[in-house]
N, C-alpha and C positions, 0 to 999 in steps of 0.2 A: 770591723764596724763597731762605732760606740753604741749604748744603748741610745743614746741620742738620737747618734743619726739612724739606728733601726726605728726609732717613732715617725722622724721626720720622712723617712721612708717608705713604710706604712703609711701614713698619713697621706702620701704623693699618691699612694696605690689607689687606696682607698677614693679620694678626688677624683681622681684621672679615669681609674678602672672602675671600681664598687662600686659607682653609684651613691657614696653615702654611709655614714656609720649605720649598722643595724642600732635597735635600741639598746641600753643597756639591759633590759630583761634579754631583751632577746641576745647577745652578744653572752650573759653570763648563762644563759642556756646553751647555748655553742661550747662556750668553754668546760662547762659540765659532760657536755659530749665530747671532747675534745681531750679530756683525762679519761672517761670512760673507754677510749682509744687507747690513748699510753696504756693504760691498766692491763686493758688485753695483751698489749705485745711483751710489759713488762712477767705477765702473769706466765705468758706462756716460751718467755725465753728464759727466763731467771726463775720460776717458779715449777710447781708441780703439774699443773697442767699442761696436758700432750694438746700441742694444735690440732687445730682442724683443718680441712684442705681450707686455704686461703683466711686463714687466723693472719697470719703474719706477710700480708700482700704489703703490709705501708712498714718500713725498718721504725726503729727506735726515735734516728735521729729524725725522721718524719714527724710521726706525732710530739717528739717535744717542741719541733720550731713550733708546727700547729697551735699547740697552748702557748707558745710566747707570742705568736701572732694575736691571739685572741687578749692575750693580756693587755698586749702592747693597744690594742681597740680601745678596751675597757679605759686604758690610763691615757689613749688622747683624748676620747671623746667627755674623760671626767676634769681635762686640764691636770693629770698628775706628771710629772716630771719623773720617769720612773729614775734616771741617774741618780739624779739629788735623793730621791726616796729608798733605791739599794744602799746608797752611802749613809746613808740616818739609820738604816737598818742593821746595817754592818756594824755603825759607832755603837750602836744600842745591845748589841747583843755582845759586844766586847765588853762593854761596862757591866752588863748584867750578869754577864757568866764568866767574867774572869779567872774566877776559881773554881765553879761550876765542875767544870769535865777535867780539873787537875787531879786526881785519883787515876782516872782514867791515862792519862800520861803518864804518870809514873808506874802502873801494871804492865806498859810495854818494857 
């Protein structure tokens, strides 16, 4: 699935099923909950913190679709094209950091 058709996908969901975009406040409230999630499972699979019974009921790759789902909200309901907006992102950070992390490349 392109990120395309995950919008246009989302979008159908959201139509059909949801009822409707939440608002954007409330959508960037979701998603602020929605890493608050990732955080815990990140925290306590990769980090120092021992779970708790039922820390880690949702896997990893749970909560990160969750936050793309919610992104993916965020950027229909604001008309972003998230495709074109990774690829502008991509070009921009290649021009910026070209040399950037070269140090870094040559210490391996």
């Amino acid at each position: 699935m392109t990120i395309r058709e995950a919008q246009q996908a989302v979008d159908a969901w959201i139509s059909r099923v949801g009822g409707g975009y939440f608002s954007h406040l409330t959508n960037m409230a979701v998603l602020t909950e929605e890493v608050g999630e990732l955080a815990r499972v990140i925290a306590r699979t990769y980090g120092e913190q021992i779970p708790k019974a039922g820390d880690l009921r949702s896997s990893l790759s749970e909560e990160l679709a969750d936050v793309l789902w919610v992104l993916i909200c965020l950027a229909n309901q604001s008309g972003v094209d998230l495709d074109e907006a990774l690829r502008a992102s991509i070009e921009k950070k290649t021009l910026r950091d070209a040399e950037r992390f070269a140090p870094r490349r040559h210490e391996e």
